[in-house]
Each structure stands twice: as C-alpha cells, then as structure tokens.
PyMOL Python script that loads the backbone (N, CA, C, O; Angstrom):
from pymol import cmd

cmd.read_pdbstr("""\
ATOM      1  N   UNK A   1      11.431  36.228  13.743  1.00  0.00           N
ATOM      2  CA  UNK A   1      10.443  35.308  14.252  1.00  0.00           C
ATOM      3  C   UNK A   1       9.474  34.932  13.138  1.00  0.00           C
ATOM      4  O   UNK A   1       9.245  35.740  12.237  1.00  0.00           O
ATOM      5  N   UNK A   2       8.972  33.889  13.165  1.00  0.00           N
ATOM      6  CA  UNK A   2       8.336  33.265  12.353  1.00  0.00           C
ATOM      7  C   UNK A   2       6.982  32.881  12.776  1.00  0.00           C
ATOM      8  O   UNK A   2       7.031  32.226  13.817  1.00  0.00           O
ATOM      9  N   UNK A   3       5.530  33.099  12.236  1.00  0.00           N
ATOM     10  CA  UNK A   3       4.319  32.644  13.166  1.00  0.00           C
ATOM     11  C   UNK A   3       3.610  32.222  12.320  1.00  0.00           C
ATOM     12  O   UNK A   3       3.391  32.686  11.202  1.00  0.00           O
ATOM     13  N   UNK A   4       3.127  31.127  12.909  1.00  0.00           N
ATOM     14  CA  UNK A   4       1.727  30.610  11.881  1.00  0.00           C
ATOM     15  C   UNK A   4       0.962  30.053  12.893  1.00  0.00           C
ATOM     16  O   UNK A   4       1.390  29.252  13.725  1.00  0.00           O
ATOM     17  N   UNK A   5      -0.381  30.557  12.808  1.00  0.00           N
ATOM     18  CA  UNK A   5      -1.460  30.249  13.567  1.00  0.00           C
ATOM     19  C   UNK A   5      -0.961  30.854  15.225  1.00  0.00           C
ATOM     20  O   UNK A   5      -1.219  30.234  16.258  1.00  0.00           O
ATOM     21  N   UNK A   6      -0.465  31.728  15.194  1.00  0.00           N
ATOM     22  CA  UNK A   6      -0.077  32.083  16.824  1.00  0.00           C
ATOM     23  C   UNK A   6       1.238  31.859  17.379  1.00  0.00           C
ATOM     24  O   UNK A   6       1.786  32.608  18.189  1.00  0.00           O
ATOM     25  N   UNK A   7       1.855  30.487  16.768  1.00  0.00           N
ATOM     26  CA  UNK A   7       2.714  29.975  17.287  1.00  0.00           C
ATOM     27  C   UNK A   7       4.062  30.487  17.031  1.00  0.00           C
ATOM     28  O   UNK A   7       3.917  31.258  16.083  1.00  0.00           O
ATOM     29  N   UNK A   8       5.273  30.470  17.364  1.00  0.00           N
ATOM     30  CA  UNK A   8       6.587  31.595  17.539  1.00  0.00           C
ATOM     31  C   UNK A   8       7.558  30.263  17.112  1.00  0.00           C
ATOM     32  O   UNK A   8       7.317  29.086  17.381  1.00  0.00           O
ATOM     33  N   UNK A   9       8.418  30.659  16.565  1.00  0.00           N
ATOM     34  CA  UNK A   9       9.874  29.788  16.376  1.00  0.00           C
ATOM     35  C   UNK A   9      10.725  31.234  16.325  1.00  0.00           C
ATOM     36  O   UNK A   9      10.461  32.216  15.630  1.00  0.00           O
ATOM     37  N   UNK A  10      11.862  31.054  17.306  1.00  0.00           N
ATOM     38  CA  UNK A  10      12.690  32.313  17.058  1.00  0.00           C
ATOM     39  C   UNK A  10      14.437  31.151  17.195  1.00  0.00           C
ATOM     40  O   UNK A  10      14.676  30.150  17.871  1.00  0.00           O
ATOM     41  N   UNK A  11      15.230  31.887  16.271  1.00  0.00           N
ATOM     42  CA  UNK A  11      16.577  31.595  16.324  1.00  0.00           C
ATOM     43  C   UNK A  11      17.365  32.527  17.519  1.00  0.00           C
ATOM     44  O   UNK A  11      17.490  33.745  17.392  1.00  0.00           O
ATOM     45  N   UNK A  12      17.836  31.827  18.609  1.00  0.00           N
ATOM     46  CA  UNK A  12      18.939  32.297  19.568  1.00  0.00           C
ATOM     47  C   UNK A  12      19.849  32.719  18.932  1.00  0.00           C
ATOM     48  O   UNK A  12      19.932  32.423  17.740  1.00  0.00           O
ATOM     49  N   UNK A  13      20.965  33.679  19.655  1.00  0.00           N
ATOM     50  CA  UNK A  13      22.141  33.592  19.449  1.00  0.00           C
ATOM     51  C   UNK A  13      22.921  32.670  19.116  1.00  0.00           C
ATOM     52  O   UNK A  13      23.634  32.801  18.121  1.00  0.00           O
ATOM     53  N   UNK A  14      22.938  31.834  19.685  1.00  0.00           N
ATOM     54  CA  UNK A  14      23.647  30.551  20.067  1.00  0.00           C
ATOM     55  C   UNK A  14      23.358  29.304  19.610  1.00  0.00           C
ATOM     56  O   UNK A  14      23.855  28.246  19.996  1.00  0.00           O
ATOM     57  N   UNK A  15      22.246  29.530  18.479  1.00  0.00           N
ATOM     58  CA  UNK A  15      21.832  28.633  17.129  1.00  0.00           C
ATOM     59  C   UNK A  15      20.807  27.659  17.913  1.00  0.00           C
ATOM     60  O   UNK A  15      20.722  26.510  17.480  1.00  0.00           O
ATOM     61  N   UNK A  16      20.188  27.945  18.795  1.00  0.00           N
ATOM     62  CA  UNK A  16      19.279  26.468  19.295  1.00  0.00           C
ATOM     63  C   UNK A  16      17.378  27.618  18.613  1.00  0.00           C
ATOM     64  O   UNK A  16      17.082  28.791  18.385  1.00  0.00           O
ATOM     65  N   UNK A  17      17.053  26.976  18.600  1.00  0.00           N
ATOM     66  CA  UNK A  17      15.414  27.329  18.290  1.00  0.00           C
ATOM     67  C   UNK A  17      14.549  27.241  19.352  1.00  0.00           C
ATOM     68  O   UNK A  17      14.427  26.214  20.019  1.00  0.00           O
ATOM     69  N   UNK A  18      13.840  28.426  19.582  1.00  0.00           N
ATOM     70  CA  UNK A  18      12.668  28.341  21.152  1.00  0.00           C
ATOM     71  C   UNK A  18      11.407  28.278  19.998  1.00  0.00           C
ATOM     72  O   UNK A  18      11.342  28.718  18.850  1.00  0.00           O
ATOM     73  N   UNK A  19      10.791  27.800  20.537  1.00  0.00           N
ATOM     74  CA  UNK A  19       9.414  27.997  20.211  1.00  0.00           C
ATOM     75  C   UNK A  19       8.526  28.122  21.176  1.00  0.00           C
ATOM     76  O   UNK A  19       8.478  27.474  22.221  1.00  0.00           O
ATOM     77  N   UNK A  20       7.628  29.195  20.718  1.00  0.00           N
ATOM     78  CA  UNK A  20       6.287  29.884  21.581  1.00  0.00           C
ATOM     79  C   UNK A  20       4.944  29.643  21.258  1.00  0.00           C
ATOM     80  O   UNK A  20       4.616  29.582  20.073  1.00  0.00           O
ATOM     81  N   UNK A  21       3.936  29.467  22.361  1.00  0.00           N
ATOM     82  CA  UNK A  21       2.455  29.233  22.129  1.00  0.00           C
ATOM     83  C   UNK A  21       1.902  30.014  21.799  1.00  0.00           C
ATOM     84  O   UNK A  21       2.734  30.921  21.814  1.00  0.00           O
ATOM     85  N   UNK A  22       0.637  30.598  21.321  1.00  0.00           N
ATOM     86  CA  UNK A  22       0.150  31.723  20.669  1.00  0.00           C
ATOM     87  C   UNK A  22      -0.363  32.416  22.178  1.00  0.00           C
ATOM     88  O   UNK A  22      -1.229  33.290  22.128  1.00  0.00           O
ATOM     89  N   UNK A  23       0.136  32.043  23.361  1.00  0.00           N
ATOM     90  CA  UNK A  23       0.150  32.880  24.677  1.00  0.00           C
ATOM     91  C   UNK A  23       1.230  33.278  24.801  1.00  0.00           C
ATOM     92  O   UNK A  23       1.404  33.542  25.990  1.00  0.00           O
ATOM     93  N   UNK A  24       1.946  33.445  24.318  1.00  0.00           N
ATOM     94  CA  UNK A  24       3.887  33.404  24.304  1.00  0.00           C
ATOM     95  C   UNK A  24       4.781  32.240  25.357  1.00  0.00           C
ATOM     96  O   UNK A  24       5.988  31.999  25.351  1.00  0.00           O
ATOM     97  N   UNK A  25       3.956  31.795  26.016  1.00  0.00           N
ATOM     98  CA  UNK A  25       4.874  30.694  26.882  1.00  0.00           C
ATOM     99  C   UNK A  25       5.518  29.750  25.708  1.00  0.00           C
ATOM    100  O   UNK A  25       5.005  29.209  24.728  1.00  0.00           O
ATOM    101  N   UNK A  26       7.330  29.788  26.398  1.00  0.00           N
ATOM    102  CA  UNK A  26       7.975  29.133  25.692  1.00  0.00           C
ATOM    103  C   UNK A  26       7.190  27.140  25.797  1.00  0.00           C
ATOM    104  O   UNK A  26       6.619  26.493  26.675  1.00  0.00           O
ATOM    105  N   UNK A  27       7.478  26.960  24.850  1.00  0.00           N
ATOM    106  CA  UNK A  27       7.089  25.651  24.309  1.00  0.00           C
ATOM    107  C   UNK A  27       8.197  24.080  25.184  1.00  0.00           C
ATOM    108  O   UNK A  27       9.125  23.741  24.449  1.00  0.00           O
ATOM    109  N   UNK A  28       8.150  23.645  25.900  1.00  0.00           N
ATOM    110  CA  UNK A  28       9.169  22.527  26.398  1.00  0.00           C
ATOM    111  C   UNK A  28       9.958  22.247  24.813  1.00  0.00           C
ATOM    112  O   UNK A  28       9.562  22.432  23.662  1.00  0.00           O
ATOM    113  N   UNK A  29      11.256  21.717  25.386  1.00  0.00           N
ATOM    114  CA  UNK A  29      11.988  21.339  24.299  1.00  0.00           C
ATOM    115  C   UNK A  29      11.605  19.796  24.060  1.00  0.00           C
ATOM    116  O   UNK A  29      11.353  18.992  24.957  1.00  0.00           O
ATOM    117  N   UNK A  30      11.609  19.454  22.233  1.00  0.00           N
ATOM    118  CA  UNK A  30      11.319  18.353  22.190  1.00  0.00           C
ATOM    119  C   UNK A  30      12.080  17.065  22.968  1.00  0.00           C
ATOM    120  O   UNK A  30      12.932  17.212  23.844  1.00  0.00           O
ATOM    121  N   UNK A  31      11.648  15.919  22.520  1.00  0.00           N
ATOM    122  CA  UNK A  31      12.068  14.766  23.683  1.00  0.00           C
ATOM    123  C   UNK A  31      13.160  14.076  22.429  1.00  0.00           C
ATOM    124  O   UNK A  31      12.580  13.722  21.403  1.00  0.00           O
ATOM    125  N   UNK A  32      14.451  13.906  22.467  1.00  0.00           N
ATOM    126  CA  UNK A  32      15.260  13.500  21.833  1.00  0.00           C
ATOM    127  C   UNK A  32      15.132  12.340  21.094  1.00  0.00           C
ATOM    128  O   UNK A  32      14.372  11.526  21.619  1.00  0.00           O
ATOM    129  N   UNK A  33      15.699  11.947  19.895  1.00  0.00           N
ATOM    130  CA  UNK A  33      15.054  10.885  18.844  1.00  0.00           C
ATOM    131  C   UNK A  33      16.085   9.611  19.739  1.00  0.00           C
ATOM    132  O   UNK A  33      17.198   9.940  20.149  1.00  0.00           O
ATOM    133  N   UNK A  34      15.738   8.688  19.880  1.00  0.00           N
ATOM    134  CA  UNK A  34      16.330   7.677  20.737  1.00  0.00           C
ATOM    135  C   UNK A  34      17.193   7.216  19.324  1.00  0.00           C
ATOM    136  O   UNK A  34      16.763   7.200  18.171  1.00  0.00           O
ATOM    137  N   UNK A  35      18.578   6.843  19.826  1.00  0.00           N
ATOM    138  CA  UNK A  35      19.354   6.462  18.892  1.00  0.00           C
ATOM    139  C   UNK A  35      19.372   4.933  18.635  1.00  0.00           C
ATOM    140  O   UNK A  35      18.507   4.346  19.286  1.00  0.00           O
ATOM    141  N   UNK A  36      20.196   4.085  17.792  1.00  0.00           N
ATOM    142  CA  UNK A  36      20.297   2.925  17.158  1.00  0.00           C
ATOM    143  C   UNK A  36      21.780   2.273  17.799  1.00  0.00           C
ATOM    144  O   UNK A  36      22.841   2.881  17.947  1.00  0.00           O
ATOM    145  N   UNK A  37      21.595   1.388  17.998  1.00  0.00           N
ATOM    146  CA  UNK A  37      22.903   0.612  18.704  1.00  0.00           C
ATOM    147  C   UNK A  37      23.447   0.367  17.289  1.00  0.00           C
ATOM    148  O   UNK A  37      22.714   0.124  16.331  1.00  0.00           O
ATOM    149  N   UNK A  38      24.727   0.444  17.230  1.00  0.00           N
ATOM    150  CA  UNK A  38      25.304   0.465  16.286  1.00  0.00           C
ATOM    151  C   UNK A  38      25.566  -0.892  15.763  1.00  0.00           C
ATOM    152  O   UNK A  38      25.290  -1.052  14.574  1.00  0.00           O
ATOM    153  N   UNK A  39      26.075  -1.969  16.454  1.00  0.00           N
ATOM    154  CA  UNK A  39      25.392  -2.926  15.271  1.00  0.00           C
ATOM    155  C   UNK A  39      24.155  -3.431  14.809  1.00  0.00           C
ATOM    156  O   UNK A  39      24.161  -4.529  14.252  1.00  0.00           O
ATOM    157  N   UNK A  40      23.016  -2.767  14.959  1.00  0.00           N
ATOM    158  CA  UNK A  40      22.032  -2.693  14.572  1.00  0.00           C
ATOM    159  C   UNK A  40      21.716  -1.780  12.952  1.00  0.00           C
ATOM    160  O   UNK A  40      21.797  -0.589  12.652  1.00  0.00           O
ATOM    161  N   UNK A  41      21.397  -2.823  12.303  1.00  0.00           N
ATOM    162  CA  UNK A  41      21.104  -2.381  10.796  1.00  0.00           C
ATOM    163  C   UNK A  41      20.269  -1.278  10.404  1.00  0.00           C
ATOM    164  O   UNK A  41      19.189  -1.623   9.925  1.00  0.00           O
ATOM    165  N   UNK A  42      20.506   0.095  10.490  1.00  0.00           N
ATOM    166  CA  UNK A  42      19.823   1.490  10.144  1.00  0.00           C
ATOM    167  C   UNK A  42      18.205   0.961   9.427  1.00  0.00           C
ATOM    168  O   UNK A  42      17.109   1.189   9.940  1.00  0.00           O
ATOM    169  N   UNK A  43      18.386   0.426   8.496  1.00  0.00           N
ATOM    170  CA  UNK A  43      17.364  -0.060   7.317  1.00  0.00           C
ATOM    171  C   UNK A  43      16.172  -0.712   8.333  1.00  0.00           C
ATOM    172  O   UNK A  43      15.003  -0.382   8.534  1.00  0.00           O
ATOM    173  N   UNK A  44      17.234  -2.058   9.008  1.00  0.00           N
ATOM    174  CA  UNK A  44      15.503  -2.200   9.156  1.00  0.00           C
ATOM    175  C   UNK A  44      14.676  -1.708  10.710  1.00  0.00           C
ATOM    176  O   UNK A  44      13.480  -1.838  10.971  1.00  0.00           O
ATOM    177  N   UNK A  45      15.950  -1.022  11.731  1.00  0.00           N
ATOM    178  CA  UNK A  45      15.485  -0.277  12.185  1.00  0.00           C
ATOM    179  C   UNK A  45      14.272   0.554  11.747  1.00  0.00           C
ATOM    180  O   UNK A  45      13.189   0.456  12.324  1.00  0.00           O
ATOM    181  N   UNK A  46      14.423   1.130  11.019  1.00  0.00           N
ATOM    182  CA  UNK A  46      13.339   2.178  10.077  1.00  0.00           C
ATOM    183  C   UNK A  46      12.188   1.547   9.937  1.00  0.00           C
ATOM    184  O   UNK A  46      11.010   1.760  10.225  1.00  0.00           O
ATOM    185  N   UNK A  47      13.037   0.416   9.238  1.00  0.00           N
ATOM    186  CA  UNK A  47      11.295  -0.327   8.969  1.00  0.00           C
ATOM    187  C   UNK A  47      10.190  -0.878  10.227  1.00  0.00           C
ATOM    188  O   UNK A  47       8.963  -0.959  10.284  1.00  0.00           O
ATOM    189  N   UNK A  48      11.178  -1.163  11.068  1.00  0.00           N
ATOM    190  CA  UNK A  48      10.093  -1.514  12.241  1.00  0.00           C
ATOM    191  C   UNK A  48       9.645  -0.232  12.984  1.00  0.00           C
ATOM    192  O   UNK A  48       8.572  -0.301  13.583  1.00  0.00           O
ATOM    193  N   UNK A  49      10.439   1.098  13.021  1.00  0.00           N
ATOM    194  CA  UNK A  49      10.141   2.224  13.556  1.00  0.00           C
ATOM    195  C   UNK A  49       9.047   2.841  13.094  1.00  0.00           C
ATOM    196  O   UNK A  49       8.224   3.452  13.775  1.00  0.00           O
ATOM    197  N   UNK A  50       9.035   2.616  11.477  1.00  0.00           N
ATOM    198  CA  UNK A  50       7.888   3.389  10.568  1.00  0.00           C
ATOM    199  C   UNK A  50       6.674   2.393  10.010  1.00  0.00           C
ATOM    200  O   UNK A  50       6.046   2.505   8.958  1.00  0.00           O
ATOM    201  N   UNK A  51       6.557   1.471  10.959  1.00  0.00           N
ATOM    202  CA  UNK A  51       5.375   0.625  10.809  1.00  0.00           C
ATOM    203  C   UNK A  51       4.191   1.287  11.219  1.00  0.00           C
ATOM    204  O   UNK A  51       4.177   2.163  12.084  1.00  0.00           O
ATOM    205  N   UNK A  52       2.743   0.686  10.321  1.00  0.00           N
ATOM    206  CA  UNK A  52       1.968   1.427  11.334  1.00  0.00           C
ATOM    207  C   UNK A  52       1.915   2.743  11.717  1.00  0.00           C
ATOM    208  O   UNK A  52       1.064   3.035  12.557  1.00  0.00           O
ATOM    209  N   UNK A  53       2.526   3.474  11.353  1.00  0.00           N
ATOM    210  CA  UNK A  53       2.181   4.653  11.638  1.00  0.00           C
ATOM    211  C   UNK A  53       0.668   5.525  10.970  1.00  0.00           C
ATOM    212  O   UNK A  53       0.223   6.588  11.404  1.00  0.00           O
ATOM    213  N   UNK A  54       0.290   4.978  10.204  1.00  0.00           N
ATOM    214  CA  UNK A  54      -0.741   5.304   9.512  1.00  0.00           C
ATOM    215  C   UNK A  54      -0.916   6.938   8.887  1.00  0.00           C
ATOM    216  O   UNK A  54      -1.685   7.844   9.208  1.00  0.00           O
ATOM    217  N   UNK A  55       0.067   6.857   7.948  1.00  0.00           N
ATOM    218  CA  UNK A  55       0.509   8.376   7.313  1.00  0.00           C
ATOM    219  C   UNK A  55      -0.010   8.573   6.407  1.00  0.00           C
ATOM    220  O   UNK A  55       0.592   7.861   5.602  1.00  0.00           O
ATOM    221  N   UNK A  56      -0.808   9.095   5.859  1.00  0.00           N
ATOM    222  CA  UNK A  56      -1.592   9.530   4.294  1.00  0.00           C
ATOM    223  C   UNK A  56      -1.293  10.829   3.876  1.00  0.00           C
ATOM    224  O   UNK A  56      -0.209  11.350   4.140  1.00  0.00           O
ATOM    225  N   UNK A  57      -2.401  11.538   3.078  1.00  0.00           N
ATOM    226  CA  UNK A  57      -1.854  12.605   1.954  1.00  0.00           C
ATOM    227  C   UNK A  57      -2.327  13.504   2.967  1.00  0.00           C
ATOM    228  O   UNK A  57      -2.060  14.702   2.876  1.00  0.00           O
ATOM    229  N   UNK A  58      -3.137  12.962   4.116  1.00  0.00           N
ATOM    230  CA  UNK A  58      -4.315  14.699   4.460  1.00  0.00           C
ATOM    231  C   UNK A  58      -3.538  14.690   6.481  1.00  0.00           C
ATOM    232  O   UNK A  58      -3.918  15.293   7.486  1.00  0.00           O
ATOM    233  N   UNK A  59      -2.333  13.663   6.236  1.00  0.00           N
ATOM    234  CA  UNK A  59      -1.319  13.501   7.540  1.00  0.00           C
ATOM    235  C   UNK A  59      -0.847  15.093   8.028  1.00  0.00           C
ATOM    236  O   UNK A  59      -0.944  15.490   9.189  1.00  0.00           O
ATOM    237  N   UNK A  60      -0.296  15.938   6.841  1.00  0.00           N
ATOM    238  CA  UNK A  60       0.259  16.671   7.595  1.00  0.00           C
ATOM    239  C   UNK A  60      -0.829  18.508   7.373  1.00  0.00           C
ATOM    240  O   UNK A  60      -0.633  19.594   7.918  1.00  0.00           O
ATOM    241  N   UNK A  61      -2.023  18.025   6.239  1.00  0.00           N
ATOM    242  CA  UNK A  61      -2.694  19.242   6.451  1.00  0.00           C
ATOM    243  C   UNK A  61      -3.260  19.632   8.236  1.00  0.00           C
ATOM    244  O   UNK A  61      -3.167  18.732   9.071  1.00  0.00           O
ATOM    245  N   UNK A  62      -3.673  20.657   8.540  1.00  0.00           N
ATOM    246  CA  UNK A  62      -3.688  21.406   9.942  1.00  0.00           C
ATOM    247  C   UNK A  62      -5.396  21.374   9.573  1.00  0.00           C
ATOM    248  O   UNK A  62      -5.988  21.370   8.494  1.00  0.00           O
ATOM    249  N   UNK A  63      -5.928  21.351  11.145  1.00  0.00           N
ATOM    250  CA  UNK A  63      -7.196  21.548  10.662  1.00  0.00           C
ATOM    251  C   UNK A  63      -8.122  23.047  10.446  1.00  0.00           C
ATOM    252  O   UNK A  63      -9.350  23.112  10.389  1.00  0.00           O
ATOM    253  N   UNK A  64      -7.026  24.343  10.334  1.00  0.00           N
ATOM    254  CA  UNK A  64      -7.427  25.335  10.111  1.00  0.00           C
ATOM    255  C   UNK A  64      -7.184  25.502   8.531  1.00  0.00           C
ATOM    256  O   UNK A  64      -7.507  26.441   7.802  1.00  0.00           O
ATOM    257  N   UNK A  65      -6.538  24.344   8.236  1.00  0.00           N
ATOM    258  CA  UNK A  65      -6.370  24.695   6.052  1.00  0.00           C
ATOM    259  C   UNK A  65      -7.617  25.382   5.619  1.00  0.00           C
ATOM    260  O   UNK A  65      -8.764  25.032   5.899  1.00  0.00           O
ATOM    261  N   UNK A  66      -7.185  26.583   4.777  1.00  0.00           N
ATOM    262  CA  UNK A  66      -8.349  26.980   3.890  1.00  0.00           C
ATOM    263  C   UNK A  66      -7.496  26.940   2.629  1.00  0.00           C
ATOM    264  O   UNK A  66      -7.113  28.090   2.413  1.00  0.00           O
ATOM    265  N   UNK A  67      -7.206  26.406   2.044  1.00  0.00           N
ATOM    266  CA  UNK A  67      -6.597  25.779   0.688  1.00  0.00           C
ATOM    267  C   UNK A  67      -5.149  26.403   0.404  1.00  0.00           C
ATOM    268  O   UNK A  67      -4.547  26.035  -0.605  1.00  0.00           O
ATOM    269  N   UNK A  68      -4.422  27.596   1.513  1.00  0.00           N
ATOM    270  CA  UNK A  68      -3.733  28.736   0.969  1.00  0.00           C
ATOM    271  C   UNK A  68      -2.284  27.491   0.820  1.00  0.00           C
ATOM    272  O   UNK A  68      -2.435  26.328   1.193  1.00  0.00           O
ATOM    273  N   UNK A  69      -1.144  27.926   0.311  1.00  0.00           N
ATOM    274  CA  UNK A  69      -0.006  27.127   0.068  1.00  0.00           C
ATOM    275  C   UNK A  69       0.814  28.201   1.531  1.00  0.00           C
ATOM    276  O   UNK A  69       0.429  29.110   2.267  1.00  0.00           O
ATOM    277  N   UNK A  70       2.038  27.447   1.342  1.00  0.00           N
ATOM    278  CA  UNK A  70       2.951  28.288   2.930  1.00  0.00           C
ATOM    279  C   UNK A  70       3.963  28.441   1.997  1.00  0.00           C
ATOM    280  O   UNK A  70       4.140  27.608   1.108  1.00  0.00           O
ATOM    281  N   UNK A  71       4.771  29.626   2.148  1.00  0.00           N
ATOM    282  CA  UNK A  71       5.593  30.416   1.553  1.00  0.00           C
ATOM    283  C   UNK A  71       7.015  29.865   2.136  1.00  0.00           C
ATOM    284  O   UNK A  71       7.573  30.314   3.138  1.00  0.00           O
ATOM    285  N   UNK A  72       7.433  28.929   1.409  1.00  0.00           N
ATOM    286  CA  UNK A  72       8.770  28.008   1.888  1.00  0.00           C
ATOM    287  C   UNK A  72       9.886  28.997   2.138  1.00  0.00           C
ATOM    288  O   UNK A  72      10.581  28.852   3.145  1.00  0.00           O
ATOM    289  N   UNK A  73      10.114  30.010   1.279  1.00  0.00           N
ATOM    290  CA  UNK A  73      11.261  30.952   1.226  1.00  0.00           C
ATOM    291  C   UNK A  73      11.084  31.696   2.646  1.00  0.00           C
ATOM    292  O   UNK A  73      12.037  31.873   3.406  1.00  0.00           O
ATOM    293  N   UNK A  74       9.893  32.072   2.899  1.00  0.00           N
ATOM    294  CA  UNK A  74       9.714  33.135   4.221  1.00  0.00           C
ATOM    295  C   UNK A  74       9.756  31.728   5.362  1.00  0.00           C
ATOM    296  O   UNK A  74      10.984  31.800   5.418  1.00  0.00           O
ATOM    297  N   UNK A  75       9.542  30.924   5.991  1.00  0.00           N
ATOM    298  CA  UNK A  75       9.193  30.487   6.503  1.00  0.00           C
ATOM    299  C   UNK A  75      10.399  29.457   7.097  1.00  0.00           C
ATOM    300  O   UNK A  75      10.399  28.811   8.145  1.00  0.00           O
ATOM    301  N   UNK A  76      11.272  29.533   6.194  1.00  0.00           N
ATOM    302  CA  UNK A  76      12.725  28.941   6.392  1.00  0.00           C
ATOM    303  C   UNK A  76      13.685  29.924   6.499  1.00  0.00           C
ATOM    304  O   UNK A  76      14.365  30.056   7.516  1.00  0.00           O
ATOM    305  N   UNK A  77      13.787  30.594   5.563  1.00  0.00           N
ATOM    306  CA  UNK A  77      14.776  32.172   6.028  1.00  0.00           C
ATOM    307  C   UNK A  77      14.421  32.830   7.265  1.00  0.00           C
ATOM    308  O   UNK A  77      15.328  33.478   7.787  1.00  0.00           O
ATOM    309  N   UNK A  78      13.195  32.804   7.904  1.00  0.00           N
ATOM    310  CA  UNK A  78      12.867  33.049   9.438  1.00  0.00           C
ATOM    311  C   UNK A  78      13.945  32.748  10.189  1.00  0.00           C
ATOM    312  O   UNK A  78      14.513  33.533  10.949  1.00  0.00           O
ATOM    313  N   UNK A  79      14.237  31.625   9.988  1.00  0.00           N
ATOM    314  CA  UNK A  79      14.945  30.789  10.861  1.00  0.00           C
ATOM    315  C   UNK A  79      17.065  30.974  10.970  1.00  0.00           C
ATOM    316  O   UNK A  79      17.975  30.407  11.574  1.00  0.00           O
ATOM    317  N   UNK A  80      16.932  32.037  10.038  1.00  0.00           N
ATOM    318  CA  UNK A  80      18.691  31.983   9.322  1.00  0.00           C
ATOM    319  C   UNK A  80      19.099  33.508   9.531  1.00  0.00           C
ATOM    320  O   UNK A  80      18.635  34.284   8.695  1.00  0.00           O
ATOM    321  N   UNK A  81      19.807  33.979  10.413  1.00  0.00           N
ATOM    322  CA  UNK A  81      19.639  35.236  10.970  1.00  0.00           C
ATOM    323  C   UNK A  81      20.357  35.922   9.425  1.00  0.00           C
ATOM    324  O   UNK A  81      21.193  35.461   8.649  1.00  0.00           O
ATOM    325  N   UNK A  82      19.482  37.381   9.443  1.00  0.00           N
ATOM    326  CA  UNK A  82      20.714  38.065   7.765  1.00  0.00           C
ATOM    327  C   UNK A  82      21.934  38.562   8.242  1.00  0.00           C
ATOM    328  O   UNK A  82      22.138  38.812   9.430  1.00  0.00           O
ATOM    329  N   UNK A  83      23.046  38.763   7.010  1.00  0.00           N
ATOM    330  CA  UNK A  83      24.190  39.740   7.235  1.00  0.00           C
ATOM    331  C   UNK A  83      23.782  41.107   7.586  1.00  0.00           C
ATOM    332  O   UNK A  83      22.835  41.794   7.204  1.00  0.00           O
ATOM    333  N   UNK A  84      24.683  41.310   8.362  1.00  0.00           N
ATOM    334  CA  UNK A  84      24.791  42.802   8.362  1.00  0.00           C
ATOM    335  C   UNK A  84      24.674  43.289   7.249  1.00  0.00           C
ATOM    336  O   UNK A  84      25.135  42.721   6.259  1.00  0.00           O
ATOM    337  N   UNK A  85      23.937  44.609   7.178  1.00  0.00           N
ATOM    338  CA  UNK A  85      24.140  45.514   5.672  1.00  0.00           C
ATOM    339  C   UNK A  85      23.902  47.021   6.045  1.00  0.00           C
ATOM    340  O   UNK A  85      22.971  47.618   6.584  1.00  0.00           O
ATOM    341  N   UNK A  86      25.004  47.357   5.587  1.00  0.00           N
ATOM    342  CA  UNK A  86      24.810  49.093   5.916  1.00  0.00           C
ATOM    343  C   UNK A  86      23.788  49.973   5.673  1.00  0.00           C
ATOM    344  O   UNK A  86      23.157  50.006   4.617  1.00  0.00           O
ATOM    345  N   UNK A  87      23.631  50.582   6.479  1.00  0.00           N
ATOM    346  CA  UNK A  87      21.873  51.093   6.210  1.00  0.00           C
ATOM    347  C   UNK A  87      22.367  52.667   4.974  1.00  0.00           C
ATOM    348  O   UNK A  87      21.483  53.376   4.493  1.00  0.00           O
TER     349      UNK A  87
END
""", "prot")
cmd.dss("prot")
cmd.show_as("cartoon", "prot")
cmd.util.cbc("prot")
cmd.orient("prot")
C-alpha cells in the first residue's frame, strides 16, 4: 500500500487498483475516459478536449506542499506486487 496525505492505493490480486480515503472508505471507481469515434481525427480531438483547461506550473502542486520532492521509485513500485524470495 502506498499513502500520501492519508490516502490508500492498494494493488488487488486481480491487477485492478482500490483506492482509500484517509477514513479508509474505499474511494468510487473513476468515471471512464469517453472514447473517440473512429473516424474522428485523434489530433484534433485533443485539441478541442485540452482547450481551456487552464493548466500551469503550480496545476499539479497539493495545497499541503512544504517544498519536499515524492520519491518516484517508492511510490510506483507500491503499486507492482514483488517476487517471491526465500526468506
């Protein structure tokens, strides 16, 4: 399991991801990315999808940042169950 700020991401058996509130209630599963009719041009799909969105540099800081960096190696290997290894 993996936590930051309270919150839980755990890997199932069965490869799907739960995530938990810092009360432990599981989290609803997200709402599915609506797909693209296929003759519809990927490109400018995008472009009209990612209009406006108003994304800058301070978009994805949290508002509990106290300057620390997040430890990419721990925080993704959370997520990747290990081999067995003989104790």
């Amino acid at each position: 399991m993996a936590y930051e700020g309270g919150y839980g991401c755990e890997r199932t058996a069965g490869g799907r991801f739960v995530f938990t509130a810092p009360d432990e209630q599981v989290l609803p599963a997200p709402v599915p990315l609506p797909g693209i009719d296929a003759s519809q041009n990927p490109l400018v799909w995008f472009r009209q999808a990612m209009t406006d969105l108003e994304i800058d540099a301070e978009t994805c800081v949290p508002d509990w940042y106290a300057g620390d960096t997040i430890d990419w190696d721990m925080a993704v290997s959370a997520l990747f169950p290990y081999p067995s290894r003989p104790h």
